[in-house]
C-alpha positions in Angstrom: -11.2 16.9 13.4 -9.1 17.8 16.6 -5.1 17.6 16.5 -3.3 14.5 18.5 0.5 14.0 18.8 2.7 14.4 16.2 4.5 12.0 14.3 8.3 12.3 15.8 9.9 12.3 12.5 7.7 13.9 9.3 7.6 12.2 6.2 5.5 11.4 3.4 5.2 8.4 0.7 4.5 6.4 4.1 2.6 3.2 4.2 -0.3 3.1 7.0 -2.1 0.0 8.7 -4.2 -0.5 11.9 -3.2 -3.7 13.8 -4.5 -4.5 17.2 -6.3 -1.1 18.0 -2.3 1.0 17.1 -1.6 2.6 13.5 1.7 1.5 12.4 3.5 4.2 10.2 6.0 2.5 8.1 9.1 4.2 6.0 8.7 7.2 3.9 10.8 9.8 2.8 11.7 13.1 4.6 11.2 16.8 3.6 15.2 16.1 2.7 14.8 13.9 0.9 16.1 11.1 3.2 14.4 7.1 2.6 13.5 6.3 6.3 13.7 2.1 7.2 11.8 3.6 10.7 8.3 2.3 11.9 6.5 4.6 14.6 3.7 3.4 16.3 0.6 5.3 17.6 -1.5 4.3 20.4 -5.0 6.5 20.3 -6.2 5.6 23.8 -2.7 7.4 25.7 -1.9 9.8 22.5 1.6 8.6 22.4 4.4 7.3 19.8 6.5 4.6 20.0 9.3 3.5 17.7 9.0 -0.2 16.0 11.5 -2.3 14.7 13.6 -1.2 12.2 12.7 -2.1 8.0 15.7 -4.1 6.4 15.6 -1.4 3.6 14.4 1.8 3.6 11.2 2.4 1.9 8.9 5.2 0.1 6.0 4.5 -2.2 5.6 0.6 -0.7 2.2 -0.4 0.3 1.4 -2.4 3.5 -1.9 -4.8 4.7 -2.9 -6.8 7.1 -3.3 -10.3 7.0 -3.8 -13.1 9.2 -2.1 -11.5 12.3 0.6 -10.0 10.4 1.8 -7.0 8.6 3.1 -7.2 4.8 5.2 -4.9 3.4 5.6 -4.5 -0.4 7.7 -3.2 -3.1 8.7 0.4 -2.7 11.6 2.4 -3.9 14.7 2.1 -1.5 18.2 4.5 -1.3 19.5 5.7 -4.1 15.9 5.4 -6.5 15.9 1.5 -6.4 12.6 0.2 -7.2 11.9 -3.1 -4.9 10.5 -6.7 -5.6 10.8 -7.5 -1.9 8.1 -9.0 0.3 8.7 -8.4 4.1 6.4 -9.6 7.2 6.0 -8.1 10.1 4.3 -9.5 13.0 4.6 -7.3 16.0 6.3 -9.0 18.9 8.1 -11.4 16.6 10.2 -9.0 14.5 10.6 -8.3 10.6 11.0 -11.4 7.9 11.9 -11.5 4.4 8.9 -13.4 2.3 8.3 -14.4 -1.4 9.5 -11.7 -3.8 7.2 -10.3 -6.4 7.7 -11.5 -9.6 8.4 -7.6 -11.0 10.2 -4.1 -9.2 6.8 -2.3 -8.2 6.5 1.0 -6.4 3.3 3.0 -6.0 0.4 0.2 -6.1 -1.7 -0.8 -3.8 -3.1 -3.6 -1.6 -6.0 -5.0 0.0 -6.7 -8.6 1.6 -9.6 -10.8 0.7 -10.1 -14.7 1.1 -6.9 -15.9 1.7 -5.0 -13.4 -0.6 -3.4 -10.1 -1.3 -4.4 -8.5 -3.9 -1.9 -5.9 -5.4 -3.0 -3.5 -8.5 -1.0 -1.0 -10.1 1.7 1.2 -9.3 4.6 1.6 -11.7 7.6 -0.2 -12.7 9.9 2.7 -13.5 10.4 6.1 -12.2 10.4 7.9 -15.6 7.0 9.6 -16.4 4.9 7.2 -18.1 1.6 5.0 -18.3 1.0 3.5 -14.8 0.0 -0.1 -14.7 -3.5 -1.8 -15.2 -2.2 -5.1 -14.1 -1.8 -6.8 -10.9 -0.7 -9.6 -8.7 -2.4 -12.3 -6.1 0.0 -13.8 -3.0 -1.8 -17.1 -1.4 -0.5 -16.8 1.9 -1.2 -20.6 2.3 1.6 -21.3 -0.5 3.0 -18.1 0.0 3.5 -17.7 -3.9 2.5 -15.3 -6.6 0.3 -15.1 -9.3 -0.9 -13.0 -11.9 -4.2 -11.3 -11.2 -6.6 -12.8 -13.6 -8.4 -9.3 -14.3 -6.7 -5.9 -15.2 -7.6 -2.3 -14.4 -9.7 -0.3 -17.2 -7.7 2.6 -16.0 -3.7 2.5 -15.3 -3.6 3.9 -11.8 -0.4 4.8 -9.4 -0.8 6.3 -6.0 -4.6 4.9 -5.5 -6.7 3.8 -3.0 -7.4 0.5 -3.1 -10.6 -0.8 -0.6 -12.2 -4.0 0.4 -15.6 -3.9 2.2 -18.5 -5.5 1.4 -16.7 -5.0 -2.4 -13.3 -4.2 -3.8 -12.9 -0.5 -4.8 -10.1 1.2 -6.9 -10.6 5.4 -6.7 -8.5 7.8 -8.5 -4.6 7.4 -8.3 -2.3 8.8 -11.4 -1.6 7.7 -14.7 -0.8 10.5 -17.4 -2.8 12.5 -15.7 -5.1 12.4 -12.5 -7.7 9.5 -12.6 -11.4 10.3 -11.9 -13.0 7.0 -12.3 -14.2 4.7 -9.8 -13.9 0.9 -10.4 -15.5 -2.3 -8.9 -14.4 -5.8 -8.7 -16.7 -8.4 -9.8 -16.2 -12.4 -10.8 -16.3 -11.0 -14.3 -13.7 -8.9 -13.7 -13.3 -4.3 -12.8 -16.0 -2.2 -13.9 -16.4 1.0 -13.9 -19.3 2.1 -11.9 -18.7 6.1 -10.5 -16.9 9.3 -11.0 -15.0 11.0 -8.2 -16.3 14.7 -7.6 -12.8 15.6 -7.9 -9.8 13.7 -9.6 -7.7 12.6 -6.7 -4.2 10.9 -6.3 -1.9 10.3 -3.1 -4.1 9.7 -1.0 -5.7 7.0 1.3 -9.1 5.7 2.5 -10.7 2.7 4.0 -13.8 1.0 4.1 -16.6 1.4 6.8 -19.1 -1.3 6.6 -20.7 -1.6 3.6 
């Protein structure tokens, strides 16, 4: 590991894509406590930051992915503790649009993209301490509607990491207590096929080949 330039403003409960060879850094919440609606934008091959458009709302514990050229941004908890249903799309160059809401307030899930569709598992529909969800959504960006995801969780899961390589992966996250259990996606719906070495939650990963 070897240190590169700082983010200009810290924050945490961020949402984190690669698009075109930059990492996009979108909203999050201060060490104040402030929501940020800010995007900051890192280009490896200079080191350097640059600020992106500005969110509509301001945004912590919202995930992002990236589909089809362009950058979704969903649910989240805005000022003042409101949980968001919004969908917004981002497609650098073209500026920030509001899509399809989901059908429920959702904060803390997470995403991944796969044949023509967003999958979103997860998260939590209220603040309060609680059982997170097993459930889970499907976006057709061809109809740009929702659906139901046809299989649940085995595990309720909040601040996960979601994965899509050669499979769709679900590691650790928080429920009533940190989640250990690895699940796979299948036709036949998730399985449960590992153990984490440690029980992990809020954090991030991604696929590398297979």
């Amino acid at each position: 590991w070897e240190y590169v330039s700082p983010l200009r403003t810290a924050r945490s409960g961020h949402a984190t894509v690669s698009y075109e060879g930059n990492i996009y850094v979108i909203g999050g919440v201060t060490t104040r406590a402030v929501v940020l609606n800010t995007i900051e934008i890192y280009d490896p091959t200079t080191d350097q930051w640059k600020d992106g458009p500005t969110l509509p709302i301001p945004l912590y514990y919202h995930n992002a992915v990236v589909a089809n050229d362009t950058i979704y941004i969903i649910g989240g908890i805005s000022a003042n503790g409101r949980i968001s249903n919004q969908l917004f799309k981002y497609t650098p160059g073209r500026g920030i649009l509001r899509g399809t809401d989901l059908p429920d307030q959702i904060f803390a899930s997470a995403s991944v993209y796969k044949d023509g569709k967003i999958l979103v598992m997860g998260g939590r529909q209220s603040d309060r301490e609680g059982e997170a969800l097993r459930s889970g959504y499907e976006f057709n960006l061809r109809t740009q509607s929702w659906s139901e995801s046809q299989h649940s969780l085995n595990f309720g899961r909040s601040n996960f990491c979601l994965t899509d390589g050669d499979y769709t992966l679900a590691f650790g996250g928080i429920d009533f207590e940190v989640v250990i259990s690895v699940e796979r996606l299948t036709p036949e719906g998730w399985g449960n096929i590992s153990r984490m070495p440690v029980p992990r939650g809020h954090f991030q990963g991604v696929a590398l080949g297979n």
